[in-house]
C-alpha positions as CSV (number, residue, x, y, z in Angstrom):
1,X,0.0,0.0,0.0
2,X,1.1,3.5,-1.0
3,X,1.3,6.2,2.1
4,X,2.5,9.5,2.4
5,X,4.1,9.6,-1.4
6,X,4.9,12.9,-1.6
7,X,3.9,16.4,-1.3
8,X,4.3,17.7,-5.1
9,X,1.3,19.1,-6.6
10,X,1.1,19.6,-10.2
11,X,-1.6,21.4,-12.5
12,X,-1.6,21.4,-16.1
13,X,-2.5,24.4,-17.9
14,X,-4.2,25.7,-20.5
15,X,-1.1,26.4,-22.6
16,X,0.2,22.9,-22.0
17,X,3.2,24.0,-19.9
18,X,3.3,22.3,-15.4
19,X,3.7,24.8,-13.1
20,X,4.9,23.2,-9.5
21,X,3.9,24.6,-6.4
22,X,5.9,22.6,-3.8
23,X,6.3,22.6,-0.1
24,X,10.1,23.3,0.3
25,X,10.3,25.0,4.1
26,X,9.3,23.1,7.0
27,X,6.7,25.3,9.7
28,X,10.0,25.9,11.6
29,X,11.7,27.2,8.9
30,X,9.3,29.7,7.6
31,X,8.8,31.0,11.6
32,X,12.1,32.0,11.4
33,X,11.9,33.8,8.0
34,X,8.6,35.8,9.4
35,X,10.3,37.0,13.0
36,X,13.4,37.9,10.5
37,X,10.8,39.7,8.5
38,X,8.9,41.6,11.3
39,X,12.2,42.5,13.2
40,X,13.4,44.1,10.0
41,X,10.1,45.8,9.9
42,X,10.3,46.8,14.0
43,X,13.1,48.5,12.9
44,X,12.2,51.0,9.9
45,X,9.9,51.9,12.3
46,X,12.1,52.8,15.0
47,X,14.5,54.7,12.5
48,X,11.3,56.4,10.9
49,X,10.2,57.6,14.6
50,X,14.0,58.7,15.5
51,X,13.9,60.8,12.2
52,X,10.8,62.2,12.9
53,X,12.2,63.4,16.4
54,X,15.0,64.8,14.4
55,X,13.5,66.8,12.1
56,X,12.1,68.8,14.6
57,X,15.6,69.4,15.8
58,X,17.6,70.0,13.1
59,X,17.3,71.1,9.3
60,X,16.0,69.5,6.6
61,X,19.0,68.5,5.0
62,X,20.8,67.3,8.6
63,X,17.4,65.0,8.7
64,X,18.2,63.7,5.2
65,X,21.8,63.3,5.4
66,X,20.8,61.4,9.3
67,X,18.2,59.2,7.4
68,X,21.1,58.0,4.9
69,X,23.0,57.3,7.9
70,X,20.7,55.1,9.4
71,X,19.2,53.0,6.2
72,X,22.8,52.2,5.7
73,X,23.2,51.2,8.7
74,X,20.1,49.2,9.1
75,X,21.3,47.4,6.1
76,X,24.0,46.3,7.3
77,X,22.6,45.0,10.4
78,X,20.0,43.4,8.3
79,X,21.5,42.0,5.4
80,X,19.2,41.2,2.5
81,X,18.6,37.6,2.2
82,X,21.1,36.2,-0.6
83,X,19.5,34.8,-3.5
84,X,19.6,31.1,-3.9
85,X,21.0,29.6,-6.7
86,X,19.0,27.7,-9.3
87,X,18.6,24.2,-8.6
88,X,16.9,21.3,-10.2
89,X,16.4,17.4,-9.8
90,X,15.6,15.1,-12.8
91,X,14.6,11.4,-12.1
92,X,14.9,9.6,-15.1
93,X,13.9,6.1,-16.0
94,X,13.9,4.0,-19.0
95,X,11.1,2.0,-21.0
96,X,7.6,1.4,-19.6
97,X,5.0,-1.2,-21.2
98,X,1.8,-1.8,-18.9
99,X,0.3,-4.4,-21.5
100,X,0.5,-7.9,-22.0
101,X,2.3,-10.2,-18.8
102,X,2.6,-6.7,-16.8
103,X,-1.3,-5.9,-17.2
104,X,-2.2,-9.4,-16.5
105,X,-0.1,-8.6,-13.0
106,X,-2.2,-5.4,-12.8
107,X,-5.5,-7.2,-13.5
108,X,-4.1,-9.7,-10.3
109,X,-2.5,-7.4,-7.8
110,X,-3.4,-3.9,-8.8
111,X,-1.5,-0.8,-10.3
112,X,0.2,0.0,-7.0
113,X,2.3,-3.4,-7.0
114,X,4.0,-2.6,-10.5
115,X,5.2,0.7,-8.8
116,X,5.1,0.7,-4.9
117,X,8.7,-0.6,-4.3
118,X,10.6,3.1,-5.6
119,X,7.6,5.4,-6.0
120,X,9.1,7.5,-2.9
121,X,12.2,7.7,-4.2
122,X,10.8,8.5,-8.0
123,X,8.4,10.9,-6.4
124,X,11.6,12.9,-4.9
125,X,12.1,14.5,-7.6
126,X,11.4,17.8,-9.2
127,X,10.4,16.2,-12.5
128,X,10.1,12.5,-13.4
129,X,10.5,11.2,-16.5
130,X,10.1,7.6,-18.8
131,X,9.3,6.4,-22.2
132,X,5.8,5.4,-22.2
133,X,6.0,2.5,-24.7
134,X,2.2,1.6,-25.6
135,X,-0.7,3.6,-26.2
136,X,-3.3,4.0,-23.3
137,X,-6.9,3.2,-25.3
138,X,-9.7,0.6,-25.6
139,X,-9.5,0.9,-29.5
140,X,-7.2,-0.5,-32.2
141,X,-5.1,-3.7,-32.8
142,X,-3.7,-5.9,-30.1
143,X,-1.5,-8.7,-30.4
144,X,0.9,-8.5,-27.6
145,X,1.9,-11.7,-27.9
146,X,3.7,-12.6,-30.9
147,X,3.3,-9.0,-32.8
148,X,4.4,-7.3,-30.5
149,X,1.2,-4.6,-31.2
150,X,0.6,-3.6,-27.5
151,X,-2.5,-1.1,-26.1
152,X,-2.7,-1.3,-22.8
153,X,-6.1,-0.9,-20.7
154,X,-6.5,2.8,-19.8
155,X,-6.8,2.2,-16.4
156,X,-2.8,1.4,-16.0
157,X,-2.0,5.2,-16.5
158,X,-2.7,5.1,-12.5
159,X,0.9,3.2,-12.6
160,X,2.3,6.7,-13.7
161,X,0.0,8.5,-11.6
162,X,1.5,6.2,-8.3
163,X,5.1,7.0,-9.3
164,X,4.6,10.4,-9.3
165,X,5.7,10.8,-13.3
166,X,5.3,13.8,-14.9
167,X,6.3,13.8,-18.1
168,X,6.5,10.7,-20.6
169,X,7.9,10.3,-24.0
170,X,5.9,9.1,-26.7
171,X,8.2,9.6,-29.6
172,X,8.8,5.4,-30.0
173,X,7.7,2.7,-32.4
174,X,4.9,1.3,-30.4
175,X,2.9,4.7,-30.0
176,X,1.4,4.0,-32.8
177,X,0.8,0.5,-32.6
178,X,-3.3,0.9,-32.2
179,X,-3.4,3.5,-34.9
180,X,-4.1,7.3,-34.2
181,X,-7.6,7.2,-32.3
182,X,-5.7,4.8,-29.9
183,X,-3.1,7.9,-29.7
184,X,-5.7,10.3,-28.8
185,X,-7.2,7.9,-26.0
186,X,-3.9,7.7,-24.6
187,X,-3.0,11.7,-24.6
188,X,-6.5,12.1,-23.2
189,X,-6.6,9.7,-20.6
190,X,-2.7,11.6,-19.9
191,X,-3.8,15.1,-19.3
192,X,-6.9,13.9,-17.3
193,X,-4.2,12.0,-14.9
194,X,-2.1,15.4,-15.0
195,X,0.9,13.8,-17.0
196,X,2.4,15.9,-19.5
197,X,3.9,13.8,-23.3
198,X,6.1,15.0,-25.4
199,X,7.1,13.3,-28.8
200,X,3.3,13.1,-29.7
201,X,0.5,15.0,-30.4
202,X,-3.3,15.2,-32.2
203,X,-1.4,15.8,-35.2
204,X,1.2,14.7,-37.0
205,X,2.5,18.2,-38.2
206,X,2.8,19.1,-34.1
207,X,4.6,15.7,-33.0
208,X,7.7,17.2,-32.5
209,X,6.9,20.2,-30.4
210,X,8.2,20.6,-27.7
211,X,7.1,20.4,-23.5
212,X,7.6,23.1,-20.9
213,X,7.9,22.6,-17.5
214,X,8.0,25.3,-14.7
215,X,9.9,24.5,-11.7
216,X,10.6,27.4,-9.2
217,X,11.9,29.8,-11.4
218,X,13.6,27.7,-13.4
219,X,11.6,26.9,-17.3
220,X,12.7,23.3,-18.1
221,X,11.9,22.0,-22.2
222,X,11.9,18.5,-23.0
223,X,12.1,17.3,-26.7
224,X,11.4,13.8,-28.1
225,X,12.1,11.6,-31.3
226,X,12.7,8.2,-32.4
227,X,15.8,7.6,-34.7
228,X,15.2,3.7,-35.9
229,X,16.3,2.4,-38.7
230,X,13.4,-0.1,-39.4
231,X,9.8,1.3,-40.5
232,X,8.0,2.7,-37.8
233,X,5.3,5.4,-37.1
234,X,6.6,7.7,-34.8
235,X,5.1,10.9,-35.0
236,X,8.8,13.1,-34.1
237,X,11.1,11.3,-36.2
238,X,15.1,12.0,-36.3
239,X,16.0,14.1,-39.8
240,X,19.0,12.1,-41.8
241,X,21.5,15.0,-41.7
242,X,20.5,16.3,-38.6
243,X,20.0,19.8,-39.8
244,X,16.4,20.4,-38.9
245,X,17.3,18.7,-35.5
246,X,19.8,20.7,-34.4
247,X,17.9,23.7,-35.8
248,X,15.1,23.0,-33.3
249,X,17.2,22.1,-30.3
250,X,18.7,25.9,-30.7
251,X,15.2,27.2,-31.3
252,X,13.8,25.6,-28.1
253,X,16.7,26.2,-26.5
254,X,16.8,29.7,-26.4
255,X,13.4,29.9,-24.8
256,X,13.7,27.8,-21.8
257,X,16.8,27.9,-19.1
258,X,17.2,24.0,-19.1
259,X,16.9,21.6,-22.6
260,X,16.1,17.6,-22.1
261,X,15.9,15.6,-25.5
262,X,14.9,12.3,-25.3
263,X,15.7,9.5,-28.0
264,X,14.3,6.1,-28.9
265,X,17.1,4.8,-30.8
266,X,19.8,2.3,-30.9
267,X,20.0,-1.2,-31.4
268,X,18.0,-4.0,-29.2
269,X,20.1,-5.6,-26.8
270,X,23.5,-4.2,-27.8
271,X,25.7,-2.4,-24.9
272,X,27.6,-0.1,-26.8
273,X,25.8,2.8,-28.6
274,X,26.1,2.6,-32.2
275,X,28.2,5.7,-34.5
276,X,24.5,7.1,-35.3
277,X,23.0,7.2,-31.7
278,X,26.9,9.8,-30.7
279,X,26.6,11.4,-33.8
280,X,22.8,12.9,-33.2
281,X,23.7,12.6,-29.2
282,X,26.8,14.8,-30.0
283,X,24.9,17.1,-32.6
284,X,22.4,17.6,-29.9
285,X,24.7,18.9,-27.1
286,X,26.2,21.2,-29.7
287,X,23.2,22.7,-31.0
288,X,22.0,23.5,-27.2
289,X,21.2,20.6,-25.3
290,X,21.6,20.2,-21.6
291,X,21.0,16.0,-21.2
292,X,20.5,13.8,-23.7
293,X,18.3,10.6,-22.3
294,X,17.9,7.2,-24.6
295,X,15.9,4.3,-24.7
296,X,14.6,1.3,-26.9
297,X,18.1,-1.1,-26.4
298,X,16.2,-2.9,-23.9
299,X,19.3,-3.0,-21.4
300,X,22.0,-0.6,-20.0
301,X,24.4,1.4,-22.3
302,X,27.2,4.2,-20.5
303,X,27.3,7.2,-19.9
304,X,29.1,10.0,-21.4
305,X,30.0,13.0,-20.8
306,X,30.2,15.7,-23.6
307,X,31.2,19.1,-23.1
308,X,30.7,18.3,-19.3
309,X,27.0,17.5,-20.5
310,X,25.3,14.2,-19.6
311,X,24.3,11.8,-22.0
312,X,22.5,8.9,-21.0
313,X,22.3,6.1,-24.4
314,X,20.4,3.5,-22.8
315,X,18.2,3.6,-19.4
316,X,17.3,-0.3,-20.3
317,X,13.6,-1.2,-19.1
318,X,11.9,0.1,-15.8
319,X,8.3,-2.0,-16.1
320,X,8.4,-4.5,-18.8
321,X,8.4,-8.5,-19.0
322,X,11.1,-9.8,-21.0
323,X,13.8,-12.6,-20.7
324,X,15.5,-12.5,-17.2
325,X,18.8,-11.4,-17.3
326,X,20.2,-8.0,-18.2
327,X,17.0,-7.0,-19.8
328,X,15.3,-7.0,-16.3
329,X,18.0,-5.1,-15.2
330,X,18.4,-1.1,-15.3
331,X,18.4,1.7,-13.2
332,X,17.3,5.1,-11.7
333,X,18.4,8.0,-12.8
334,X,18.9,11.2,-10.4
335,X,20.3,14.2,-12.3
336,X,20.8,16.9,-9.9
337,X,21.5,20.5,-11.7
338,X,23.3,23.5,-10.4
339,X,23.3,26.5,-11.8
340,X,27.1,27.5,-12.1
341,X,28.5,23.6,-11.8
342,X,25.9,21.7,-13.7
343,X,25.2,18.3,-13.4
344,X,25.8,15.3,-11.2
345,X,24.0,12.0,-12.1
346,X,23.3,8.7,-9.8
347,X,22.4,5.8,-10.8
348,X,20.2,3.2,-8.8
349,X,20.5,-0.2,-9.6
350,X,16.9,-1.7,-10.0
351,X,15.9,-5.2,-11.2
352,X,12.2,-6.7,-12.5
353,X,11.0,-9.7,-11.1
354,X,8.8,-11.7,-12.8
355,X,6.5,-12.1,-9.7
356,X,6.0,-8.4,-9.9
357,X,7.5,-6.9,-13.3
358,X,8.0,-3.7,-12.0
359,X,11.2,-2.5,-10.9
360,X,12.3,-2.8,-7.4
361,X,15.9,-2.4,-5.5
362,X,18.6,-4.6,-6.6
363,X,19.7,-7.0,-4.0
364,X,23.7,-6.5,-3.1
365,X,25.2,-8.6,-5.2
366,X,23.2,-8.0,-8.3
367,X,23.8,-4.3,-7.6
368,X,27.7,-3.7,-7.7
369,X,26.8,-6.3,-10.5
370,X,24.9,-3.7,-12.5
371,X,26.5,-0.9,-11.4
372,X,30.1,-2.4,-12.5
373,X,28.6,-3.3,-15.7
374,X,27.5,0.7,-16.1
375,X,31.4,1.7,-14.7
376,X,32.7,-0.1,-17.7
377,X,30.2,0.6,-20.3
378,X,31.1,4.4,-19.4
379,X,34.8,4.2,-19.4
380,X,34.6,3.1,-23.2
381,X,33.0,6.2,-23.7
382,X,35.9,7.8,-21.6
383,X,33.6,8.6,-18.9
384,X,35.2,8.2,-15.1
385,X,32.7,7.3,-12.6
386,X,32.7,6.4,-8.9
387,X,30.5,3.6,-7.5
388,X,29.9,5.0,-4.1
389,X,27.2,2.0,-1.9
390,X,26.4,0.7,-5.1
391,X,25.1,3.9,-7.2
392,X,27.0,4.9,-10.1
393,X,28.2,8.4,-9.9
394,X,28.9,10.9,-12.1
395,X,30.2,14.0,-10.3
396,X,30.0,17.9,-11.4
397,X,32.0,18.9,-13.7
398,X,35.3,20.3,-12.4
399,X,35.7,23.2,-15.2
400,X,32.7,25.2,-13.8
401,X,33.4,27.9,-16.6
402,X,31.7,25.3,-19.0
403,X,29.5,24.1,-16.7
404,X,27.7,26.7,-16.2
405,X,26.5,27.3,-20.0
């Protein structure tokens, strides 16, 4: 059973873009703010009285020069709050699929036991993201089994809803796989559950705009597309030179303060990314890119680092029922930003039993397993990273000049 998940609200608006409001001061902290406040206040008072005293006493410009006086001195004695640098945490996971053996578990046991095991620590983050990989309808072809065409029952979107996910990607080859009324069941029964998409939309012509999110003050934009090389019917697809790609990373880029794009790409069940997945990941940092995040290999690729930028090539599967092994094996992703150092990323080693397909924490030994695995996978892309208790760690960048964008 699910308690106490979290405290984030979230609203969607009218213009399609999440404002947060979140609890981030405990009732002690804000007392102290509001006696700081009022004793600040006490004293303008005090100085306005004393100045009225004086200008009785002395001349209008001795009660002018006394008043600069004492407002610089008030300052100093209290200081102006300093402003608080911009901060941001990203939880990232990899490919979700609530039909065939995982909705028969939700039919048995309910939505909350695909999710319960790491919906708190999902749920700790600012934004939470995963590829959604099957529509969310009652309509269209299914053949799960065998075809590989999956719609899942509408109801699962509660899955998302439990792990506190905000945003999903929907720029993949299975969006598609109950045809376009399917598509607009799923984005419907999405924005009724208060979960953005991005890498869709009620038209093809729009499928590759882009998704704002509002945290704080910070305005974070998240862009989608699938980059196969078989057939499929995404409706953001990668262009072959990359020129209207990178021309739309810069676009959105310059209009929000932080830039995620997302990828479905790659090649199933291969651990190192292929030339095309560095080439578009590389051509996406340069045109304006702050983290690149992939999916669709099915299992866990590295980690890079480019231009002290994180990129992410495979996040393997988070709920999904495939052969045991390294496909039932992947992580979660914490990407912390700071404005002025940029990013740190942790990785969680999770696994999927078959008893629940949904992920859940790795025991010890399959953990440093993982989490070795992800160490070397990395340092072929000459990435160093630390495992630290068994999370892979990626620290700040040290040349904070770059960093800071």
């Amino acid at each position: 059973m699910l308690v106490a998940l979290t405290t984030k609200r979230n609203r969607l608006t009218a213009g399609g873009e999440i404002r947060y409001d979140r609890r981030v001061e405990s009732d002690r902290t804000a007392g102290r703010e509001l006696m700081r406040e009022l004793s600040r206040r006490m004293l303008v008072v005090a100085v306005a009285v004393i100045l009225a005293f004086a200008a009785g006493c002395l001349g209008n410009q001795e009660a002018r020069d006394l008043a600069s006086d004492a407002t610089a001195a008030m300052d100093n004695v209290v200081p102006k709050p300093a402003a608080m640098p911009q901060k941001l945490h990203l939880v990232a996971v990899g490919d979700i699929m609530l039909d065939r053996s995982v909705g028969d578990r939700i039919a048995a046991n309910g939505c909350a036991s695909i999710i319960e095991e790491v919906a708190d620590h999902l749920r700790q983050g600012d934004i939470v993201f995963g590829n959604l990989e099957c529509p969310l309808s009652t309509v269209g072809p299914h053949q799960p089994r065998g075809a590989c065409i999956f719609r899942a029952d509408p109801k699962t979107v509660k899955v998302l809803a439990l792990g506190g996910f905000d945003i999903v990607s929907l720029a993949n080859n299975h969006a598609l796989n109950s045809g376009r009324a399917a598509l607009l069941q799923t984005l419907d029964h999405l924005e009724r559950a208060g979960i953005a998409y991005v890498g869709a939309a009620r038209t093809r012509a729009r499928g590759s705009d882009p998704t704002f999110i509002t945290v704080g003050d910070i305005r974070v934009g998240f862009l989608a597309y699938t980059d196969l090389s078989f057939d499929c019917g995404s409706y953001s697809r990668v262009d072959k030179d990359l020129a209207r790609l990178r021309q739309q990373i810069e676009q959105v880029g310059n209009n929000c303060d932080l830039l995620i794009v997302s990828y479905h790409w790659g090649e199933e069940y291969r651990r190192k990314p292929t030339s095309r997945q560095v080439k578009v990941a590389h051509a996406s940092i340069e045109a304006g890119a702050d983290v690149v995040l992939g999916h669709h290999p099915h299992i866990l690729e590295g980690i890079e680092l480019y231009r002290n930028r994180p990129i992410i090539y495979s996040m393997g599967n988070f709920i999904f029922d495939q052969r045991s092994g390294e496909r039932m094996e992947s992580g979660i992703f914490d990407l912390y930003y700071v404005h002025g150092r940029g990013w740190r990323v942790e990785m969680t080693p999770v696994w999927i039993p078959w008893s629940r397909l949904g992920a859940e924490y790795a025991t010890r030994q399959k953990r440093d397993r993982i989490a070795q695995r992800v160490k070397e996978l990395s340092a072929q892309l000459g990435t160093v990273v630390e495992v630290i208790d068994g999370i892979v760690c990626v620290d700040y960048p040290t040349d904070s000049s770059q960093a800071a964008g």
